[in-house]
C-alpha positions as CSV (number, residue, x, y, z in Angstrom):
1,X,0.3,-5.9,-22.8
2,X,-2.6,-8.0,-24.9
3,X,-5.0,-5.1,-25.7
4,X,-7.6,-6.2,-23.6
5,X,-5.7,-6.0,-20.4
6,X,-4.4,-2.1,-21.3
7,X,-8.3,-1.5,-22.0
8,X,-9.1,-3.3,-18.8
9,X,-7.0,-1.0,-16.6
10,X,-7.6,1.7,-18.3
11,X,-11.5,1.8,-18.1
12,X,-10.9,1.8,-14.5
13,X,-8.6,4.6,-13.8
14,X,-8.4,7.0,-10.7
15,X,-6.7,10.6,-11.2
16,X,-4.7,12.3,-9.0
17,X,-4.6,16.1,-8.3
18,X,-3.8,18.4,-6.1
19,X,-6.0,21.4,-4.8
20,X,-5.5,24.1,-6.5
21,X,-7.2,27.4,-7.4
22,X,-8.3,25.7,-11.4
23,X,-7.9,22.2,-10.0
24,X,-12.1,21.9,-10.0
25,X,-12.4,24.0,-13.5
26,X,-9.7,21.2,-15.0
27,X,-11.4,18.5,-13.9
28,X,-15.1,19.7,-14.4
29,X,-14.2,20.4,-17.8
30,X,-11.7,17.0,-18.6
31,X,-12.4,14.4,-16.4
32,X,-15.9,12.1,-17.1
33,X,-17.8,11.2,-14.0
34,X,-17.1,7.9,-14.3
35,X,-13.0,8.6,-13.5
36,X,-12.1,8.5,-9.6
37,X,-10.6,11.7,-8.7
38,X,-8.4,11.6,-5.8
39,X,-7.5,14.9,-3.8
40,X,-4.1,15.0,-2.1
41,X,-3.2,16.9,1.0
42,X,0.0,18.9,1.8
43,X,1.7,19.8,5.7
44,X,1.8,23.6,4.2
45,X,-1.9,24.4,3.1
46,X,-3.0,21.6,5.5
47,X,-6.6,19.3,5.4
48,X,-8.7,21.8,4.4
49,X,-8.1,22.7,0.9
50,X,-8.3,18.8,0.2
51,X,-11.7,18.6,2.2
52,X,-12.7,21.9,0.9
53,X,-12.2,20.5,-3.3
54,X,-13.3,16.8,-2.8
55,X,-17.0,18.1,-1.3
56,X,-17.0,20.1,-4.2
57,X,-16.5,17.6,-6.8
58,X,-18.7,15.2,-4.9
59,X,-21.1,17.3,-5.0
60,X,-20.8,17.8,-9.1
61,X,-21.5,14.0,-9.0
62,X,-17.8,12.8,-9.0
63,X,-16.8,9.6,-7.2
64,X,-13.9,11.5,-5.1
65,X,-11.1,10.5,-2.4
66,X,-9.6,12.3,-0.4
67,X,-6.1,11.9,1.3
68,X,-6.4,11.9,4.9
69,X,-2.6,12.3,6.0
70,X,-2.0,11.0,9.6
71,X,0.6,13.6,10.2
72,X,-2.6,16.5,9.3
73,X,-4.9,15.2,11.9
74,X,-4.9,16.8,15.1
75,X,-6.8,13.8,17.8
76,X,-9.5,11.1,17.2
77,X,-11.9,14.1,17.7
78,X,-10.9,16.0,14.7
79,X,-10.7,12.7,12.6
80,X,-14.6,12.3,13.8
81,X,-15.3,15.6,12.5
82,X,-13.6,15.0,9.5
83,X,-15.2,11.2,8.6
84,X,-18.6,13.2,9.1
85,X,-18.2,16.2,7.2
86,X,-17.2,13.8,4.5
87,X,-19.9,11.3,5.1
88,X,-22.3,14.2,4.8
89,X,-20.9,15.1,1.1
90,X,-21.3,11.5,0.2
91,X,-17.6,10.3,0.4
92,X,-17.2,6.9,1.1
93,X,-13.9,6.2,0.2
94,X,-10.4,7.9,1.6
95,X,-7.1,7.1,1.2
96,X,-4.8,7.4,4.4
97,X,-0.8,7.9,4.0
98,X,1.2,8.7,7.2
99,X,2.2,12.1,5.1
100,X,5.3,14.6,5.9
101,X,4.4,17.2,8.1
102,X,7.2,17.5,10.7
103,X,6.2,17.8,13.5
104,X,2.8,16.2,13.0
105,X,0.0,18.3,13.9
106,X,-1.3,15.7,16.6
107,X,-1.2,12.9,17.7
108,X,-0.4,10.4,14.8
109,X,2.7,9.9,13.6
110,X,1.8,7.1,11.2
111,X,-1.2,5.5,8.6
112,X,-1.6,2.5,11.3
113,X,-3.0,4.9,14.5
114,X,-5.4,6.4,12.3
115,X,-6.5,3.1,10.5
116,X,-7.2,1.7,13.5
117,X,-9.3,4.5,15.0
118,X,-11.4,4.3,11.8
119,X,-12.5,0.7,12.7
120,X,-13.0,2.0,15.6
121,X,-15.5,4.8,14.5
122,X,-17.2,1.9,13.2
123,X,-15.7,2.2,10.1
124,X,-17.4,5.4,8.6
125,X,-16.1,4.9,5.3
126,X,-16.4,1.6,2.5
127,X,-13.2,1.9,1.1
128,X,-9.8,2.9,2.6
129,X,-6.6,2.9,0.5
130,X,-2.7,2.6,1.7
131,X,0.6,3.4,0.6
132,X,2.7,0.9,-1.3
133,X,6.4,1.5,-2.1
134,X,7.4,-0.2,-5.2
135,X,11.1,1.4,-5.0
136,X,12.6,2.0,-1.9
137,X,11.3,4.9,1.2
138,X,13.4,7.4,1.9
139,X,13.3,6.4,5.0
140,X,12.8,3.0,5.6
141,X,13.4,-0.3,4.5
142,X,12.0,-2.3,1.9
143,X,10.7,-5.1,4.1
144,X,9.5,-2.7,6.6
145,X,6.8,-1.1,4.5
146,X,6.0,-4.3,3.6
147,X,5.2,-5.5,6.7
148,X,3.9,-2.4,7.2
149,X,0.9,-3.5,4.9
150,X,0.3,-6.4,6.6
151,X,-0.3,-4.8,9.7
152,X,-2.5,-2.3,7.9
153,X,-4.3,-5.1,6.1
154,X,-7.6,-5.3,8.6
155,X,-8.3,-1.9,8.3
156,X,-7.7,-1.1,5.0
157,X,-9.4,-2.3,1.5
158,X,-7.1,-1.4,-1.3
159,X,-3.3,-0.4,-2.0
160,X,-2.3,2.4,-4.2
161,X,1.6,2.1,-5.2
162,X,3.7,5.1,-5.3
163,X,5.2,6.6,-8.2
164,X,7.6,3.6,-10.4
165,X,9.2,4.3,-13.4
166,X,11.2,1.2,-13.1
167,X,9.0,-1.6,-14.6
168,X,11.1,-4.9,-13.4
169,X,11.6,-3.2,-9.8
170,X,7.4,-2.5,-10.4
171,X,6.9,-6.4,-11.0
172,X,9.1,-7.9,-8.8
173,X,7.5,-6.0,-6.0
174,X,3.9,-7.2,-6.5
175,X,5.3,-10.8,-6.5
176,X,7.0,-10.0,-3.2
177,X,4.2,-8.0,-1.4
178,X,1.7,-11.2,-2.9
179,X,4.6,-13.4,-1.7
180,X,3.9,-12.2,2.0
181,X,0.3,-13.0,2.2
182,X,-0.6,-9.9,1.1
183,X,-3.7,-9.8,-0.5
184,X,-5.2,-6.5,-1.1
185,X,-6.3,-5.0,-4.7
186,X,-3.7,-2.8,-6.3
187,X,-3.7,0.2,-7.8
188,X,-0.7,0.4,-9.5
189,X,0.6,4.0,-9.6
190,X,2.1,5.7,-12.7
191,X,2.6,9.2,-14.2
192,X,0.5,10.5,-16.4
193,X,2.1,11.7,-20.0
194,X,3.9,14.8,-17.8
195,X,5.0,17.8,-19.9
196,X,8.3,18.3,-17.8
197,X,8.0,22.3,-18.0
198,X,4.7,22.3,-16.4
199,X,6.0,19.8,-14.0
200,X,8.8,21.9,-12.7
201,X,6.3,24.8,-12.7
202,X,3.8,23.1,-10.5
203,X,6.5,21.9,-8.4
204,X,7.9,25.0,-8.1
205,X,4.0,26.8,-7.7
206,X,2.8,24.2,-5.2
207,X,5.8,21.9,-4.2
208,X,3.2,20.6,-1.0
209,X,1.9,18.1,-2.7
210,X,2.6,14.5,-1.7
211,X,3.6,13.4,-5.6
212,X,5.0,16.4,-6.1
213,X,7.8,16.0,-2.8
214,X,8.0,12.6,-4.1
215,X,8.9,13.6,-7.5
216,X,11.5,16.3,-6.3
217,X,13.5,13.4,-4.0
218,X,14.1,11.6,-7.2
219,X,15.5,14.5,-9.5
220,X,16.6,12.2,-12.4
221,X,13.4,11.1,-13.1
222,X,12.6,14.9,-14.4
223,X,14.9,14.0,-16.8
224,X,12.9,11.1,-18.1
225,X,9.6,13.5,-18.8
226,X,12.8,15.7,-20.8
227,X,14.6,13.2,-22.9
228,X,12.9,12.4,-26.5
229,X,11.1,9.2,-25.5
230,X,12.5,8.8,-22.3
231,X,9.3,8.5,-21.1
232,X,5.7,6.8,-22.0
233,X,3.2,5.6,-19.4
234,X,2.1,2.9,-22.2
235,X,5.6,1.5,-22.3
236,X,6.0,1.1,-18.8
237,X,2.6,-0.8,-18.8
238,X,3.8,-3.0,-21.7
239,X,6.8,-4.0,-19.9
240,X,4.7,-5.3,-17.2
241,X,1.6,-7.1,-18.8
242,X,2.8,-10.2,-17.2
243,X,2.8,-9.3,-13.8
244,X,-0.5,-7.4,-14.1
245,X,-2.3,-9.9,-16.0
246,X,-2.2,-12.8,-13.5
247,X,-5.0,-13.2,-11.3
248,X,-2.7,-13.5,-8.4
249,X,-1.2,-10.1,-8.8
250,X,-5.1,-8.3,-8.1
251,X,-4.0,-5.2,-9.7
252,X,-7.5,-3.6,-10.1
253,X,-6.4,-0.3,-12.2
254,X,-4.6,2.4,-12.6
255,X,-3.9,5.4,-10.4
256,X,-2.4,8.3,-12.0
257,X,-0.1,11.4,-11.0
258,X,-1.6,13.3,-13.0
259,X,0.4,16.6,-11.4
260,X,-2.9,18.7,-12.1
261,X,-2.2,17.9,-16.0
262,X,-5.6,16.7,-16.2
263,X,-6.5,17.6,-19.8
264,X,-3.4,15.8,-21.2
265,X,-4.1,12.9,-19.4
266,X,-7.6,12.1,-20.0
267,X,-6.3,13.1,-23.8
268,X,-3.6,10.7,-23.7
269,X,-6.3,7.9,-22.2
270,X,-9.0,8.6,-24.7
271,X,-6.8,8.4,-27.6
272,X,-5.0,5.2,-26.6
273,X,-8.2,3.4,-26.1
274,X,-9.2,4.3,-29.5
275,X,-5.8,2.7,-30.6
276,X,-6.7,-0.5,-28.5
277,X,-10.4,-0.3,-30.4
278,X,-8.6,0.2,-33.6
């Protein structure tokens, strides 16, 4: 990737953790204001923890979102209560998956039922992020999670792309989701430079959160954070410069898994910016 394009995504970067006990101490004392911290959710702990940590780091002057799994929220009354508590922290931005608990708590049993309640709040928040699946569900089909974002499309602002450590499989989706008329900003999702023995001890600490389950699903790819060089966030963004250097791609930054590695990651940022500077 041309060095301006890396820098360009990486001045705009949004890290992902999960609510732990030290998850506020990591970030208070790694991440710069300036970074979008994302909070996920799990079916085990439930909403709370998530709720509890992103008021928190609002209120330390972070720019936080929370995930607001559909399969977590009980009825349209509990999803009020929830838009205000956050609206009264300053959150304005969440990001809704349909999320894994089984059963659900409520009544949703997918992202759309919720989107759609939003707008009808009056749409409480100014940005609302949804799921993309560069590689396939586990559960469904390629072309159905596709058209699942175009049906999402009117209620949503962004898209935030699930884990891919396949870079062709990575490009040839964005052509296909741009392809179908879908037109929302990207946030193309990658792991951060994951140590794979504190991966596999968070996973085995935690294993609730959403890119953690993902992660487990796909056990080869623990083998990619163990081999020598098998991998390197920076060469899976090289191999798709193309695709995310068009303006028809709209890929607006990065999102990263950061597995609650949050000083290696920022770390691993800082120092390859100096590189691109260099």
């Amino acid at each position: 990737m041309a060095n301006a394009g890396l820098r360009a995504l990486l001045g705009y970067v949004r890290y992902e953790v999960l609510p732990a006990k030290a998850t506020e101490d990591k970030v208070l004392s790694h991440v710069p204001r300036d970074v979008v911290v994302t909070v996920t959710a799990s079916p085990v702990k439930g909403l709370e923890p998530t709720l509890d940590l992103a008021t928190r780091l609002s209120a330390h002057g972070y720019r936080v979102v929370p995930h607001l799994p559909a399969r977590l929220l009980r009825d349209d009354a509990h999803l009020k209560d929830v838009a205000a508590r956050l609206g009264e922290s300053g959150i304005d931005d969440v990001f809704v998956p349909a999320g894994d608990a089984d059963p659900p708590a409520g009544i949703y049993d997918g992202a759309l039922p919720v989107l759609r309640a939003l707008s009808e709040l009056g749409g409480p928040f100014a940005r609302v992020g949804i799921t993309g699946y560069p590689e396939s569900h586990p559960l469904l089909h390629d072309d159905i999670t596709i058209q699942s974002m175009w049906d999402k499309r009117a209620h949503a602002t962004y898209i935030v792309s699930n884990l891919c450590f396949d870079g062709r499989a990575l490009t040839d989706w964005v052509a296909r989701i741009r392809g179908r008329a879908v037109e929302l900003p990207l946030h193309v999702g990658v792991a951060g430079p994951v140590q794979r023995a504190k991966l596999l001890a968070m996973a085995t600490k935690i294993g609730v959160g959403e890119s953690t389950r993902f992660l487990t699903r796909h056990p080869s790819w623990f083998l990619r954070f163990a081999t020598p060089g098998g991998y390197a966030p920076e060469r899976l963004l090289a191999r798709c410069a193309d695709a995310f250097g068009t303006p028809a791609a709209r890929v607006a930054g990065l999102h990263l898994f950061t597995f609650n590695q949050v000083a290696e990651t920022e770390q691993w940022r800082r120092a390859l910016l100096e590189r691109l500077d260099g």
